[in-house]
C-alpha positions in Angstrom: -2.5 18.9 -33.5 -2.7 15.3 -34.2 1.6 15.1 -34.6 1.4 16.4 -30.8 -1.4 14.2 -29.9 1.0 11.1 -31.2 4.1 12.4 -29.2 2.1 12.6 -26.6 0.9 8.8 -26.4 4.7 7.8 -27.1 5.4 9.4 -23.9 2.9 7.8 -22.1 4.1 4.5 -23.5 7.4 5.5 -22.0 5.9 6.0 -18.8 4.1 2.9 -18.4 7.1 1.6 -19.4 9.1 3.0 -16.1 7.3 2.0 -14.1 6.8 -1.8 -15.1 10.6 -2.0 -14.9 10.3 0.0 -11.8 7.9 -2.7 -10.5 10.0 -5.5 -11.9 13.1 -4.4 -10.1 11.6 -3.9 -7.1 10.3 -7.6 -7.0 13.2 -8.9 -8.0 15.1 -7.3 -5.7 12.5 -8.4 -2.7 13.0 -12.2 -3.9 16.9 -11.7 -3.6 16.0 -10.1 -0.1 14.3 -12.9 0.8 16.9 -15.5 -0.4 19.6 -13.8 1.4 18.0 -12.9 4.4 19.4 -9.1 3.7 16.9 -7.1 5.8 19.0 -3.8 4.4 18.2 -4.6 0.7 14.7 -5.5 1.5 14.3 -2.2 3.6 15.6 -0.7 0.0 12.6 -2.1 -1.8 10.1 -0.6 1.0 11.8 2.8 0.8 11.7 2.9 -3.5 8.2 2.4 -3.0 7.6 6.4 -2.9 8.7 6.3 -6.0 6.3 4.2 -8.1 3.6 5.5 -6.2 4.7 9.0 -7.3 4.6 7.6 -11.4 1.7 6.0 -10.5 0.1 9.6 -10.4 1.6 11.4 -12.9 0.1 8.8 -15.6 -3.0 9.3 -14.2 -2.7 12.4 -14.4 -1.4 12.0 -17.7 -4.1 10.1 -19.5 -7.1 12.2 -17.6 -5.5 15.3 -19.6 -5.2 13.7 -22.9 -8.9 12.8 -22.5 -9.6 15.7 -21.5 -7.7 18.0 -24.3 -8.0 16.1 -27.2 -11.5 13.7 -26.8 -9.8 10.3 -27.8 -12.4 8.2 -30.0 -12.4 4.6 -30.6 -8.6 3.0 -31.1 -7.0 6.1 -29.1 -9.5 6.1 -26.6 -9.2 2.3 -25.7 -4.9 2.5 -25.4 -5.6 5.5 -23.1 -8.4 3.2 -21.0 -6.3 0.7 -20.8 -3.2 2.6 -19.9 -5.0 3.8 -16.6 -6.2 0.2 -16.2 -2.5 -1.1 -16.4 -1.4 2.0 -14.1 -3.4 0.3 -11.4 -2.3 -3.1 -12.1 1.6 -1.8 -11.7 1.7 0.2 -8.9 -0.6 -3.1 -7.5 2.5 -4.9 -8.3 4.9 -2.4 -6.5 2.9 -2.3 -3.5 3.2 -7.0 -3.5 7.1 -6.3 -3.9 7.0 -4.5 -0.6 5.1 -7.4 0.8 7.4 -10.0 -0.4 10.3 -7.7 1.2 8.2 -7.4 4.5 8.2 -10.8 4.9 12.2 -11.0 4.1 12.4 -8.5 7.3 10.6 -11.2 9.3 12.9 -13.5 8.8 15.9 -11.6 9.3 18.3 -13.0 12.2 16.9 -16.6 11.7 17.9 -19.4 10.4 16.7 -20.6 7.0 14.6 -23.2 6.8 15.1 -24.3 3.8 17.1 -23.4 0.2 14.3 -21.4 -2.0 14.2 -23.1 -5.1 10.4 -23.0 -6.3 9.8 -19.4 -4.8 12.0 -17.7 -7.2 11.3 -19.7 -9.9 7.8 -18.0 -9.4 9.1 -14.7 -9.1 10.9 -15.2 -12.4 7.4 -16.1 -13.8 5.6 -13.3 -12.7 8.0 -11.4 -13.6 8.7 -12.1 -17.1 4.7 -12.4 -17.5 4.4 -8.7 -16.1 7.4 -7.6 -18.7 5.7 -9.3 -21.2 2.0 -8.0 -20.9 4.2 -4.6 -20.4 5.6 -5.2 -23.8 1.9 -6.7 -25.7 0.7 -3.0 -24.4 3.6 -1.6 -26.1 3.1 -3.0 -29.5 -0.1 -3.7 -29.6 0.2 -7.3 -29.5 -2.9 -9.4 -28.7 -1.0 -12.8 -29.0 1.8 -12.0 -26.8 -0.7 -11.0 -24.3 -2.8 -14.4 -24.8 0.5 -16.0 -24.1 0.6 -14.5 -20.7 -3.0 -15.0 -19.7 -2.4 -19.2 -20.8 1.1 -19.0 -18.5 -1.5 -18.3 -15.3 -2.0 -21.9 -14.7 1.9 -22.7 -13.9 1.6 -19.8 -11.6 -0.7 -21.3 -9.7 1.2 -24.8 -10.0 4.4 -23.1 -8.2 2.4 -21.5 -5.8 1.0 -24.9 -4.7 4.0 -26.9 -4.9 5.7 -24.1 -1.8 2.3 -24.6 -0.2 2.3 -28.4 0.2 6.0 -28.3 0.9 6.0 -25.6 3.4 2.8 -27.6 5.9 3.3 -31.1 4.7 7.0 -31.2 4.9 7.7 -28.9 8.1 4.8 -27.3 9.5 2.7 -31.0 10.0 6.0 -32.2 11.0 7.5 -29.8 13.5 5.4 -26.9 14.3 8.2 -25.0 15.9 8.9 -24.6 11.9 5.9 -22.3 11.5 7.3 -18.8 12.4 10.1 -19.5 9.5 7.4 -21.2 7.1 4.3 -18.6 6.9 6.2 -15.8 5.6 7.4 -17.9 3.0 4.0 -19.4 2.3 2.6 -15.7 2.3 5.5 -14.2 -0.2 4.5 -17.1 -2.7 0.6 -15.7 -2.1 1.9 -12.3 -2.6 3.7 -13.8 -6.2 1.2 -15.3 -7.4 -1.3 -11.9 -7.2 1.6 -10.4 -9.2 0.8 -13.1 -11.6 -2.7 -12.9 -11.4 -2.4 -8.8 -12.2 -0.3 -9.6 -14.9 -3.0 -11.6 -16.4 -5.4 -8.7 -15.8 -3.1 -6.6 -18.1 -2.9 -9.0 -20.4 -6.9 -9.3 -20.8 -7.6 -5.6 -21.2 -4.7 -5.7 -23.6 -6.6 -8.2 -25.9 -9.0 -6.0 -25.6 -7.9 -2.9 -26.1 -6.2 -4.5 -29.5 -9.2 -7.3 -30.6 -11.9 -5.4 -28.9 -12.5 -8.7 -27.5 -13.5 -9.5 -23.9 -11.6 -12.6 -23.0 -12.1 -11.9 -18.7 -14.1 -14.5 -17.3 -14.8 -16.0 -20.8 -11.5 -18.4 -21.5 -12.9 -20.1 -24.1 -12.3 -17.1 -26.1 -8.7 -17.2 -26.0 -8.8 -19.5 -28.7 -10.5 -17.3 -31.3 -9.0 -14.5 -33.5 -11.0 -11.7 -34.6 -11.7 -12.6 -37.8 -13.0 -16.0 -36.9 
């Protein structure tokens, strides 16, 4: 029983892992969308949507069963929490990749306003944050997931940096600039949430591996366990 109850978690980890690369692709396939103005790529990211969603239930579904059959305690039970909580946070992700690609379709047909340089550079953030929390979950490690919670703040720096570019530099300047500058502004909003989920991940993570709460207490992301 307990050999089957291991496979069992291995295929969950699998899972999980689907559909963060699922939810990776996805947004970086909405940020190309948005960089080349390629309303038929971005209409790809909308459609592949059904499909995460779809995941997104079966690990439910997944984890409520092993709870269910085999009555998880301590260790087992918090990777099985946390694999629900990390569902959420995934398919959360998903869904912000179909924003970003939403707001590529606005801008189809006009001209750009100006080369995106910082707005990848935060999808490439969030991104590799997301893959990495994906990957802490994976191997248990609390320290890679600390990594990703202390990589929030340049998030946030990014996201600024397209904000006070995008109204100080051409929507204060020329307001005819503003149906070309929002859907920018709001696709680095929606990146930064993917960021901000990622951190969520990686603080259950710590938590699922330290039994340590480190949400809304950062001072604790300096301490290890046995301190």
């Amino acid at each position: 029983m307990e050999r089957h109850f291991d496979e069992e978690l291995r295929e969950l980890k699998g899972a999980v892992m689907r559909l963060a690369s699922l939810a990776r692709q996805a947004l970086m396939k909405a940020v190309e969308s948005l960089k080349d103005r390629d309303p038929a790529a971005a209409r790809g990211v909308v459609d592949g949507d059904a499909a995460l969603d779809a995941l997104e239930l079966e690990i439910d579904e997944k984890c409520l069963d092993l709870i269910a059959r085999h009555q998880p305690m301590a260790r087992d039970l918090r990777f099985i929490t946390t694999a629900i909580k990390l569902n959420a946070e995934l398919e959360r992700i998903g869904d912000l990749a179909v924003d970003v690609a939403q707001r590529a379709l606005e801008l189809a047909g006009k001209p750009l306003l100006k080369p995106l340089v910082d707005i990848p550079r935060l999808a490439e953030l969030a991104a590799r944050m997301t893959g990495e929390a994906t990957e802490a979950f994976i191997n248990g490690d609390a320290e890679l997931a600390r990594r990703v919670v202390l990589s929030d703040p340049a998030a946030d720096a990014l996201k600024r940096a397209v904000e006070k570019e995008l109204i100080e530099d051409y929507m204060m300047k020329d307001g005819s600039t503003a149906d070309r500058a929002v859907p920018l502004l709001l696709a680095a909003r929606h990146l930064e949430r993917v960021a901000d989920h990622a951190v969520s991940m990686a603080e259950d993570i710590i938590y699922m591996v330290d039994a340590r709460v480190v949400r809304h207490h950062p001072e604790a992301l300096g301490q290890r366990p046995e301190e």
